[in-house]
Structures are given as C-alpha cells and as structure tokens.
C-alpha positions in Angstrom: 13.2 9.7 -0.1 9.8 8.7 -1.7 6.8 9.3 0.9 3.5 7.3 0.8 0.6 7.9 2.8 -2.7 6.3 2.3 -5.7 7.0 4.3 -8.9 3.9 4.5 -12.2 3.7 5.7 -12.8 0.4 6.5 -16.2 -1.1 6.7 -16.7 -1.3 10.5 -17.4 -5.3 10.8 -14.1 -5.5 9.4 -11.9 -3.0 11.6 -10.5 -5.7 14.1 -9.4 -8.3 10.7 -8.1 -5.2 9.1 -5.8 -4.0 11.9 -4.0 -7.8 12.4 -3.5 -7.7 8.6 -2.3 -4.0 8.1 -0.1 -4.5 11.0 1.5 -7.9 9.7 2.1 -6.3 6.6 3.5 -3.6 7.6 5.9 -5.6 9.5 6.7 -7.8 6.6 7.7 -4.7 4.8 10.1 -3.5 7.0 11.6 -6.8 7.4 11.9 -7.7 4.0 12.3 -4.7 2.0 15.7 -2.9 2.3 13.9 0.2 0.8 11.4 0.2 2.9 12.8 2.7 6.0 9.1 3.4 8.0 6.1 1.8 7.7 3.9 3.3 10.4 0.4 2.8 11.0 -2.3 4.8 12.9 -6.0 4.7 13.7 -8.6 7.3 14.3 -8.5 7.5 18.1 -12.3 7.9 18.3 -12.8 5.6 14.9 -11.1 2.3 14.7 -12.6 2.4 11.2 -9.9 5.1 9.8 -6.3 4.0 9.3 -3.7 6.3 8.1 -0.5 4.9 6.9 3.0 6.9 7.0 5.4 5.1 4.7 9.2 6.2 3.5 10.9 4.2 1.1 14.4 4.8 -0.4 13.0 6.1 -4.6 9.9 5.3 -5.9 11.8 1.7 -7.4 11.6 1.0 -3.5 8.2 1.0 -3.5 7.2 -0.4 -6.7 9.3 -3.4 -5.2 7.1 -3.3 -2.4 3.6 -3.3 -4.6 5.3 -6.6 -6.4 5.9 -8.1 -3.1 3.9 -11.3 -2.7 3.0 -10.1 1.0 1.9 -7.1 -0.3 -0.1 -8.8 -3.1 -2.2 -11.1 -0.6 -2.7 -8.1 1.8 -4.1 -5.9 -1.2 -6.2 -8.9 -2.3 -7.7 -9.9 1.4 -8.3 -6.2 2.1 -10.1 -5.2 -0.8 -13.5 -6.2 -0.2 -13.0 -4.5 3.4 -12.6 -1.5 2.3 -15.2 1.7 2.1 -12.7 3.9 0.5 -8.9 4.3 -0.5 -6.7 7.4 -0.9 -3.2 6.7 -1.5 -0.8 10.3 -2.0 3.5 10.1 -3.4 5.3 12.9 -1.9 9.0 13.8 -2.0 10.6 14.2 1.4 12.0 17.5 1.4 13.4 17.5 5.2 15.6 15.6 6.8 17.3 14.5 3.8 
C-alpha cells in the first residue's frame, strides 16, 4: 500500500474555508477513487491552523490517479493561496499488509 501524509499551515483567516474544502475533498476521494482506501483528516487540537492528512492508496498509480482528479485539481488550486506552508511525505506501508 502507498502511504501519503501531508502536514499545512494554513494562514489563520483561512482555517474555517480550508476545513469545508479539505473535508469535501477528502470525501470525493474516497467516493470516487477505487484506490483510494483512507483519506483521514486531523487538526491541531489547540491550532485549527495545522492539518495533517493520513492517506492510503492501493500503489503509487492510485494516487497519481488521485492528483489528475478534477476534484483534486480545483481543491489544489482554491487552496493554494491559503496556505503558509506544505509538506507532503510517500511512505510504503510495511504493517498490516
């Protein structure tokens, strides 16, 4: 299984827009991606300016699937200017398998 997580700092008169958006998206992604498996998204519990996501797709074709998804394009475009920093990480799941 291919593993993304991606930490943001979000600009704080943005926070409230970015959570509806993150969280539409990452519904979208679970219900129209097949190789999308987990899409889970958390915020700092004392900073609603932090947002961590936990993502499992089937391979890393899953998720370049996902990045060509036209949800996924408009999200990554609204965002953007939101956005104090990005830090995205590709793991391999090693357990369960």
């Amino acid at each position: 299984m291919h593993v993304i997580t991606v930490k943001f700092e979000i600009k704080p008169e943005h926070a409230e827009a970015f959570r509806a958006a993150m969280e539409e998206n990452a519904r979208l992604s679970l219900e129209n991606e097949p190789g999308c498996h987990q899409f889970d998204v958390a915020f700092g519990v004392d900073d609603p300016t932090i947002c961590f996501l936990y993502e499992l797709y089937t391979d890393k074709a899953a998720f370049d699937v996902h990045l060509a998804m036209p949800h996924f394009k408009a999200f990554d475009t609204k965002v953007a200017p939101w956005l104090a920093s990005k830090m995205v990480g590709a793991y391999k799941r090693s357990w369960p398998n």
